[in-house]
TORKOL-322057 format. One line per field, with one value per residue: x, z, y of N, C-alpha, C, O in turn; residue in three letters. Coordinates in Angstrom, 1 decimal, always signed. Example, Ala and Ser with C-alpha at 12.3 -4.5 7.8 and 13.67 -1.06 7.14 Angstrom:
REM TORKOL-322057
nc1: +13.2_+12.8 $
nc3: +7.8_+7.1 $
nc2: -5.7_-2.2 $
cac1: +12.3_+13.7 $
cac3: +7.8_+7.1 $
cac2: -4.5_-1.1 $
cc1: +13.2_+12.9 $
cc3: +7.8_+7.9 $
cc2: -3.3_+0.0 $
oc1: +14.2_+13.4 $
oc3: +8.5_+8.0 $
oc2: -3.3_+1.1 $
residuo: Ala_Ser $
//
This chain:
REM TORKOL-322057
nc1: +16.5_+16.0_+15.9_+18.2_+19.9_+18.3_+18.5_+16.9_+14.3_+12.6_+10.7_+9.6_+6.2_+5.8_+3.0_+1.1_-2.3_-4.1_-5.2_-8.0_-7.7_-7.8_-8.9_-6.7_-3.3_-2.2_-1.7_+0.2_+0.2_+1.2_+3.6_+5.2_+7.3_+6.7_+7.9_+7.4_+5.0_+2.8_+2.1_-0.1_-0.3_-1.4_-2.4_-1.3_-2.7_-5.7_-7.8_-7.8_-10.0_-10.6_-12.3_-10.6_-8.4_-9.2_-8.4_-5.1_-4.8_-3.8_-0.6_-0.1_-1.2_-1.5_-1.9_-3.5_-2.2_-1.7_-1.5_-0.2_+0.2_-0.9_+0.6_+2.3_+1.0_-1.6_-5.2_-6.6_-8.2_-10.9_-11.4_-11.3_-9.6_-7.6_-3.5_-1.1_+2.0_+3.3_+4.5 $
nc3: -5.8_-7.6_-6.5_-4.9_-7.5_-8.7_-6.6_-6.1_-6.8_-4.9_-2.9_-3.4_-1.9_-0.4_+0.4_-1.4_-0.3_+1.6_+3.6_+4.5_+6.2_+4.9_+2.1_-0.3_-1.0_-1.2_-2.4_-0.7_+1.5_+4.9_+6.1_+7.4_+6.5_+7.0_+7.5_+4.5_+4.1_+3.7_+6.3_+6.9_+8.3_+8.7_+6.0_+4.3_+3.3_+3.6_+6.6_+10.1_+11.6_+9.3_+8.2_+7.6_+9.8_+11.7_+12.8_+13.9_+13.9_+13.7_+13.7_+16.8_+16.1_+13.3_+10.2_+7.0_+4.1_+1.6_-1.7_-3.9_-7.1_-10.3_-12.0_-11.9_-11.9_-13.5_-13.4_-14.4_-17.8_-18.2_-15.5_-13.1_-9.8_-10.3_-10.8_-11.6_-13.5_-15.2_-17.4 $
nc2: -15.9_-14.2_-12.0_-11.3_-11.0_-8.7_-6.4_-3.5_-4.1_-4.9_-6.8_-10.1_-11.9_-14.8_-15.6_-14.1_-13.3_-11.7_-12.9_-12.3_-10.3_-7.9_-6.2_-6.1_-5.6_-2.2_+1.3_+3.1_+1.7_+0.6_-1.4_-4.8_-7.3_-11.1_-14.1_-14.2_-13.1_-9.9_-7.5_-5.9_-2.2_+0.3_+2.5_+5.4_+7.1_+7.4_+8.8_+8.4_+7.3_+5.7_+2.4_+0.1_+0.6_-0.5_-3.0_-2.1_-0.1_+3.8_+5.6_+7.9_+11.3_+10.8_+12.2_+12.1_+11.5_+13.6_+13.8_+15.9_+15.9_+15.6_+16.2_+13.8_+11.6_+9.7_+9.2_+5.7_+4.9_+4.0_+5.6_+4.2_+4.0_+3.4_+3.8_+5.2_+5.9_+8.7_+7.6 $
cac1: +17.6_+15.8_+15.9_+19.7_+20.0_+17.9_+17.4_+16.2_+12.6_+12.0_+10.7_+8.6_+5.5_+5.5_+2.2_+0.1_-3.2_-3.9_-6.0_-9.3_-7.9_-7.9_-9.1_-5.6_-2.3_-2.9_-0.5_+0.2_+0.0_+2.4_+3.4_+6.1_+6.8_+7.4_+7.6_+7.1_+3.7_+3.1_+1.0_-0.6_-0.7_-2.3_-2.8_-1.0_-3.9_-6.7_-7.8_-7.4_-11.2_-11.4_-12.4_-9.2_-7.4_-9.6_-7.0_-4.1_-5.1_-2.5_+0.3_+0.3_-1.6_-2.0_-3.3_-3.6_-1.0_-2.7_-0.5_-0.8_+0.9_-1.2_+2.0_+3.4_+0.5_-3.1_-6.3_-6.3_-8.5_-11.6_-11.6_-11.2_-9.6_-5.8_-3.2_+0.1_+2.6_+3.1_+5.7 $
cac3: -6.7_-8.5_-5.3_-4.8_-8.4_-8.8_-5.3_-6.0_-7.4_-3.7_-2.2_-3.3_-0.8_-0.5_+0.6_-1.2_+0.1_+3.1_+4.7_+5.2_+7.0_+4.2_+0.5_-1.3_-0.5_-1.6_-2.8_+1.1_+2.8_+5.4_+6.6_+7.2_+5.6_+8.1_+6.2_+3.3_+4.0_+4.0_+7.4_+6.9_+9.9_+8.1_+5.0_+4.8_+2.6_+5.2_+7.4_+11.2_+11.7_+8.3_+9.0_+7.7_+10.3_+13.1_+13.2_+14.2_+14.6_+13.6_+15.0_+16.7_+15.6_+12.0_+9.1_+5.6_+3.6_-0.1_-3.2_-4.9_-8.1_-11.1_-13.2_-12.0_-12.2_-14.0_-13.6_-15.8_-19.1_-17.6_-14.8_-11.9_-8.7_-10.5_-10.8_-12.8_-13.8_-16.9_-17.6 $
cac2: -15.6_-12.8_-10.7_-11.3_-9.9_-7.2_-5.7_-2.5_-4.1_-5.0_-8.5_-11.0_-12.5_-16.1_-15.4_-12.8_-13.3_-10.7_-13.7_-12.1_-9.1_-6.6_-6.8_-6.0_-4.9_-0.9_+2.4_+4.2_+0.9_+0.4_-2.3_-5.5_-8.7_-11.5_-15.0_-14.3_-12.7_-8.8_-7.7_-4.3_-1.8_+1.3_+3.6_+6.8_+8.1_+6.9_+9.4_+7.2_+6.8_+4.2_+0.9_-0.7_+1.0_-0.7_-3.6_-2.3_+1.5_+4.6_+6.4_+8.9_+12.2_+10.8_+12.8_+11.6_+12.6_+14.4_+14.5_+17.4_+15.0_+15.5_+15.8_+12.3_+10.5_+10.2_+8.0_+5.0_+5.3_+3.9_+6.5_+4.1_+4.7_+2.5_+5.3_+4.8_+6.9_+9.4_+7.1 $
cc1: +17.4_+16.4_+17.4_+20.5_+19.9_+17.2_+16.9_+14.9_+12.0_+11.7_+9.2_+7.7_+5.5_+3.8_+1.0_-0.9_-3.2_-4.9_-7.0_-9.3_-8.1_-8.1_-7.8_-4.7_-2.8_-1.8_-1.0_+0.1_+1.2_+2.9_+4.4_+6.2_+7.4_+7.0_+7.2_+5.6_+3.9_+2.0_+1.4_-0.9_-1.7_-2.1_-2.3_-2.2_-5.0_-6.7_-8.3_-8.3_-11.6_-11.3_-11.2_-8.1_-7.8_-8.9_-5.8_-4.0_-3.7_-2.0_-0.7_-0.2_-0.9_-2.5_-2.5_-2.4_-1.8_-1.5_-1.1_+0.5_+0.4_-0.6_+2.8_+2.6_-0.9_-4.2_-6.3_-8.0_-10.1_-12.3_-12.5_-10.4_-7.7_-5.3_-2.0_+0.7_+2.6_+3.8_+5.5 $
cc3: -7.4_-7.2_-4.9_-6.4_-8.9_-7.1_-4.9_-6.4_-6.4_-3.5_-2.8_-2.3_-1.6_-0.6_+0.7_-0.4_+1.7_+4.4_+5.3_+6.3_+7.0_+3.1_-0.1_-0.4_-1.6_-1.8_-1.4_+2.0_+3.5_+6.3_+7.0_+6.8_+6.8_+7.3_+5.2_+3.1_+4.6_+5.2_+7.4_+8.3_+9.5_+7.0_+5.0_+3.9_+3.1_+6.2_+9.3_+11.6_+10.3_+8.8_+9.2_+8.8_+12.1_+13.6_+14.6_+14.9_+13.7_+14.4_+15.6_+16.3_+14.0_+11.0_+7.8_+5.0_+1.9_-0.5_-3.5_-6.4_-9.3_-12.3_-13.2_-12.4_-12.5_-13.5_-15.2_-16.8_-18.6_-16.8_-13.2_-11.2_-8.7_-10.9_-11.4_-13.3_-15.2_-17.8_-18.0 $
cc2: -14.2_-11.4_-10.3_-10.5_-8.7_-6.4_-4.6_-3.0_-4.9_-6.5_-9.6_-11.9_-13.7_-16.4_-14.5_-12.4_-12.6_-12.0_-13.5_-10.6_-7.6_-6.9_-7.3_-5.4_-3.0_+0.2_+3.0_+2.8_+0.3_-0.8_-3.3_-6.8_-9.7_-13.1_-14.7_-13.7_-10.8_-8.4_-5.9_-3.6_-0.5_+1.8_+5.0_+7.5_+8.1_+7.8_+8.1_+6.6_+5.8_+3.3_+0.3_-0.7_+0.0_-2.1_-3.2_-0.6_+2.5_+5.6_+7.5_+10.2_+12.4_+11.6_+12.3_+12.2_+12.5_+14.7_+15.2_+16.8_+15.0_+15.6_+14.3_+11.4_+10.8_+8.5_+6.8_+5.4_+5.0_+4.6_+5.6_+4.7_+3.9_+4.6_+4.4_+6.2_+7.6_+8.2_+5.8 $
oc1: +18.2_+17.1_+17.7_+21.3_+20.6_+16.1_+16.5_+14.1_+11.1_+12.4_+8.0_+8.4_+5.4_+3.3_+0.2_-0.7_-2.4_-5.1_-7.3_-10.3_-8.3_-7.6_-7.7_-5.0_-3.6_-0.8_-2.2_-0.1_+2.1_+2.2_+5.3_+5.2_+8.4_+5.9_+6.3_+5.1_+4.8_+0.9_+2.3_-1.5_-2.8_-1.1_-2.8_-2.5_-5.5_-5.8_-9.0_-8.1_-12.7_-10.4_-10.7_-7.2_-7.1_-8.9_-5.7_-3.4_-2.8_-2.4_-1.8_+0.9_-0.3_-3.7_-1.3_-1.7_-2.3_-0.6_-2.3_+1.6_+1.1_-1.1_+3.6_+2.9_-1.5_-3.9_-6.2_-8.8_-10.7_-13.5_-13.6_-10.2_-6.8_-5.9_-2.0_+0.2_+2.0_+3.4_+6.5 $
oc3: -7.6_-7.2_-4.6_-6.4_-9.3_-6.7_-3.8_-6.1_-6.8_-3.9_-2.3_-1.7_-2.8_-1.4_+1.6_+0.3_+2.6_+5.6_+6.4_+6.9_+7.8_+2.8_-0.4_+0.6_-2.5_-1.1_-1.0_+3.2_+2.9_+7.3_+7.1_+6.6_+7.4_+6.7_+4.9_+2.0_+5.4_+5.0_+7.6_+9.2_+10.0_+6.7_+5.7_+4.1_+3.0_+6.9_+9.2_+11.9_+10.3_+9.6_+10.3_+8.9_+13.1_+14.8_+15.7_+15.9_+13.1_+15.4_+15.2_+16.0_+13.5_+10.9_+7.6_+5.4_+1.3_+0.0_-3.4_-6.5_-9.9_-13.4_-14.1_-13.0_-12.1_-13.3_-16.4_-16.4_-18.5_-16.9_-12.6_-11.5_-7.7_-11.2_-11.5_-13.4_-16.2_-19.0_-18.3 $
oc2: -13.4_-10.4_-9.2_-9.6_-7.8_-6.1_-4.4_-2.2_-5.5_-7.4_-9.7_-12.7_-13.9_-17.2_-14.2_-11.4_-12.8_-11.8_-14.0_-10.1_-6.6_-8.0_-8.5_-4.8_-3.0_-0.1_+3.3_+2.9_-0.3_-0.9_-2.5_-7.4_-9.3_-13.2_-15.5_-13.9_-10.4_-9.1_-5.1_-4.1_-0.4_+1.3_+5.9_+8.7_+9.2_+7.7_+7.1_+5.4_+5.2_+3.0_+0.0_-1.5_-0.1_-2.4_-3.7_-0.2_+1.9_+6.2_+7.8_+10.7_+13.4_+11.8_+12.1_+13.1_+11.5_+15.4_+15.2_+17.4_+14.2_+15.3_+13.9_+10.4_+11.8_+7.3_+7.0_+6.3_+6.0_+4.6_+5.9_+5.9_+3.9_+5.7_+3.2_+7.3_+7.2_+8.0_+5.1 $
residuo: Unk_Unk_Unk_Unk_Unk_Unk_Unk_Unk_Unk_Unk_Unk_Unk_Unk_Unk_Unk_Unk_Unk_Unk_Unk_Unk_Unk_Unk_Unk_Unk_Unk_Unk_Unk_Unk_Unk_Unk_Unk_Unk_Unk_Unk_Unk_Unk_Unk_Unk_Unk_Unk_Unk_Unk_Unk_Unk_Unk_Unk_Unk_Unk_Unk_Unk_Unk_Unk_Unk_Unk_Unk_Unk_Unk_Unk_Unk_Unk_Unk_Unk_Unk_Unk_Unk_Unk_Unk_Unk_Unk_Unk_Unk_Unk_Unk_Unk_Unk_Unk_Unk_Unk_Unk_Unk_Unk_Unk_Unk_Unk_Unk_Unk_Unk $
//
């Protein structure tokens, strides 16, 4: 019902859990939802040689894609590796 109301704030997984095939779902990860479960194929920020990629592999002559964004978004307060907007 939510999704039928607000469908810009995208889809809810029946089935977060990646099942042992990857830690977390991740910011660049691309991927499709098939039941209710999301199934990761790669990383746009992953250069093609990281492990995560040894699944499913990536396109095509791949390269990372680098924000150059340090106006949209900062490190959180701690100065892990979460990212979040100005906003």
């Amino acid at each position: 019902m939510l999704a039928i109301k607000y469908p810009d704030y995208g889809h809810a997984l029946w089935e977060p859990s990646p099942g042992g095939l990857y830690d977390a779902v991740e910011v660049g990860d691309v991927g499709f939802i098939r039941d209710g479960c999301f199934s990761r194929l790669f990383n746009v920020f992953l250069p093609g040689d990281h492990p995560s990629h040894q699944n499913f592999g990536v396109p095509e002559s791949h390269q990372p894609l680098r924000l150059n964004a340090p106006t949209f978004i900062h490190r959180s307060a701690d100065g892990t590796m979460d990212f979040c907007s100005r906003t």
